[in-house]
C-alpha positions in Angstrom: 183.8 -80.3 121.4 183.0 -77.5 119.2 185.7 -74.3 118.9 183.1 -72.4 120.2 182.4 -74.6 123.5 186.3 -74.7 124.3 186.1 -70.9 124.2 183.4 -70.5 126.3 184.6 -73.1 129.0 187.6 -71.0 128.5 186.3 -68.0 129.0 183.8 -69.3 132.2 186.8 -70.3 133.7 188.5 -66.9 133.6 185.4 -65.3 134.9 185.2 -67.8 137.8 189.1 -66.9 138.8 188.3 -62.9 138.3 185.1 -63.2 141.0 187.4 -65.4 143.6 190.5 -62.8 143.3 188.4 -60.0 143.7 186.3 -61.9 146.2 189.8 -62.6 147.8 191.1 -59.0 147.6 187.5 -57.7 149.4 188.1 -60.1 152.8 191.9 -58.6 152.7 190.3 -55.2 152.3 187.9 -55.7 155.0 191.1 -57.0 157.6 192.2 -53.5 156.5 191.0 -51.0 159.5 193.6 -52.8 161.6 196.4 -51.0 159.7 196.7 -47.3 160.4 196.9 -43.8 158.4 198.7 -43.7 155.3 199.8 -47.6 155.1 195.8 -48.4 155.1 195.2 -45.3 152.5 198.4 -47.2 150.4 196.8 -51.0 150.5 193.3 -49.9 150.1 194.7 -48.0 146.9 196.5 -51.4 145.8 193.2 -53.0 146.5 191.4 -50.8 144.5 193.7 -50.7 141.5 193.9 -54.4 141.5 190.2 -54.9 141.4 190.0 -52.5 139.1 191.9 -54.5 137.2 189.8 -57.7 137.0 186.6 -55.3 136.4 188.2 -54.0 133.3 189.1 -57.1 131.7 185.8 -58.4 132.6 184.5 -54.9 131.3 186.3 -56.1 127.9 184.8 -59.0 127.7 181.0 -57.5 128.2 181.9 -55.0 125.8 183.3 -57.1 122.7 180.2 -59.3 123.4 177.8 -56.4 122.8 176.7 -55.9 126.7 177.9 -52.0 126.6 180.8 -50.2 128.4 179.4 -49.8 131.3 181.1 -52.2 132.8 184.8 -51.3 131.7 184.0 -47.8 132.7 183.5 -49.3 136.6 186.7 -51.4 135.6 188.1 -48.0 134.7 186.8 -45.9 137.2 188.2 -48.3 140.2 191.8 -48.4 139.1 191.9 -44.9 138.9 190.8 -44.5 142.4 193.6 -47.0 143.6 196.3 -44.8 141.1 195.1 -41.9 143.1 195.2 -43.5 146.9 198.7 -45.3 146.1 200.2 -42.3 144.5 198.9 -39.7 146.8 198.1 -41.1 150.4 199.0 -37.6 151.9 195.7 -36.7 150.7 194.5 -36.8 153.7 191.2 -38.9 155.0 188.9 -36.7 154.0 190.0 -36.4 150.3 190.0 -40.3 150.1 186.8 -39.8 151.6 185.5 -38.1 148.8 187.3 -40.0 145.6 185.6 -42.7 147.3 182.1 -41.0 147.4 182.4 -40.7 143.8 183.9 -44.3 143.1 181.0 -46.1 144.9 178.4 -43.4 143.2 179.7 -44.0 139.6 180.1 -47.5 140.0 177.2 -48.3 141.3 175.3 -46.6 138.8 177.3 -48.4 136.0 176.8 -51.7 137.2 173.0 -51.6 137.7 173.3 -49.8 134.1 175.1 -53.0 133.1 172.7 -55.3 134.9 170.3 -53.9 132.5 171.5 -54.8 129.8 172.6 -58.1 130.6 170.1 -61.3 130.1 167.9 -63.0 133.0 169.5 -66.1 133.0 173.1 -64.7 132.7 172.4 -63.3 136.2 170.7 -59.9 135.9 169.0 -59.9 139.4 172.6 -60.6 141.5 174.1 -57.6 139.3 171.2 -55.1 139.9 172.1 -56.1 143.9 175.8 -55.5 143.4 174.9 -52.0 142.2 172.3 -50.9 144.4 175.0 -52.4 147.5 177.6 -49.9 146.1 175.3 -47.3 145.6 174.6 -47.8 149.6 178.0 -48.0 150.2 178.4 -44.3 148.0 175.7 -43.3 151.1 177.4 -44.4 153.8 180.5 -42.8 152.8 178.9 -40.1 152.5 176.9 -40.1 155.4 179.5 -41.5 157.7 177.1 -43.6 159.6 177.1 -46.0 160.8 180.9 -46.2 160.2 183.3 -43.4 159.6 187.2 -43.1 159.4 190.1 -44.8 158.5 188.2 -48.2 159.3 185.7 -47.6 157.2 187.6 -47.4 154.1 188.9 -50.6 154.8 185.6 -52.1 155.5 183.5 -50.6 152.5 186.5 -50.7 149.8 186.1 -54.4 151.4 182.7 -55.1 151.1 182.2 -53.7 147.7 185.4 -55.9 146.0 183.4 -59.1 147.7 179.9 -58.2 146.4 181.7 -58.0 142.6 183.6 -61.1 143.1 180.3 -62.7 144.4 178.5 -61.0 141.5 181.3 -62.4 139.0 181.3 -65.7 140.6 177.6 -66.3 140.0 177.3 -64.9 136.5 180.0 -67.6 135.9 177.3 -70.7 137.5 174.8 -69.1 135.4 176.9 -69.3 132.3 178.0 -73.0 132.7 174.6 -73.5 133.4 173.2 -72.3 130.0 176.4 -73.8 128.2 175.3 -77.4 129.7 171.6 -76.6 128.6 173.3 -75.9 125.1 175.4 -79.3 124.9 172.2 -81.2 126.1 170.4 -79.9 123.1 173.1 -80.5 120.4 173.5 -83.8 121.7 170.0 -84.8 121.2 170.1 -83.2 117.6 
């Protein structure tokens, strides 16, 4: 095995474990509403800042192979919005409300700017969903409909961690998938 196939099993690996943690930190996110006032603002902030996390380092990893920053500005963007919930949770409802508006908002429109730029068979068509489903969830928010409140924080921090860890998870099939393809052919040459 080449130095450059141990990487990229390496690296498919990593990617596989960043889509199941955040995939893990969305259903925790969505058991959220149950917990009340500034407790659920506090653990929907360490959510946030943890998923954050995993999007920047997978927001590294798109940008030193050329994909763009988009991604490590979502990465970016979602760990400030934790800072803010778990620093401040007095805010108030309403001011999460808002921070959150414009999380979903610029997030979404980062990933889909990201799905753009990423290949077909790397998974462009599950990434373009991810972003328009945060871009929905930036409407609801801001809509309040058909969930509003303290539970819906919860539920739509929730929901969008999963549909990146899902997103994450299958750009990771579709990568061992092409790095088969690739051993296959350097086998038979």
């Amino acid at each position: 095995m080449s130095a450059l196939e141990s990487l990229g099993r390496g690296a498919g690996k990593a990617l596989r474990g960043l889509g199941i943690g955040l995939l893990v930190l969305g259903v925790v996110a969505v058991g959220a509403p149950w917990v009340s006032g500034a407790t659920l603002v506090v653990l929907v902030g360490l959510l946030l800042l943890a998923g954050g996390g995993i999007l920047t380092l997978f927001g590294l990893n798109m940008r030193s192979a050329g994909k763009g920053n988009a991604g490590l500005i979502a990465g970016v963007l979602t760990a400030l919005s934790g800072l803010v919930l778990v620093f401040q949770p007095s805010l108030g409802l309403a001011t999460v409300r808002w921070i959150l508006i414009v999380y979903f908002f610029g997030s979404g429109v980062s990933e889909v700017s990201l799905a753009l730029r990423v290949e077909t068979e790397e998974g462009r068509a599950w990434a373009v969903v991810a972003g328009i489903w945060t871009l929905v969830l930036g409407v609801v928010t801001l809509t309040g409909w058909p969930v509003s409140g303290a539970r819906a924080i919860g539920l739509l921090v929730g929901f969008k961690l999963a549909a990146s860890g899902l997103t994450l998870i299958r750009l990771h099939g579709r990568l061992r998938s092409v790095g088969e393809k690739v051993a296959a052919v350097r086998a038979r040459a």
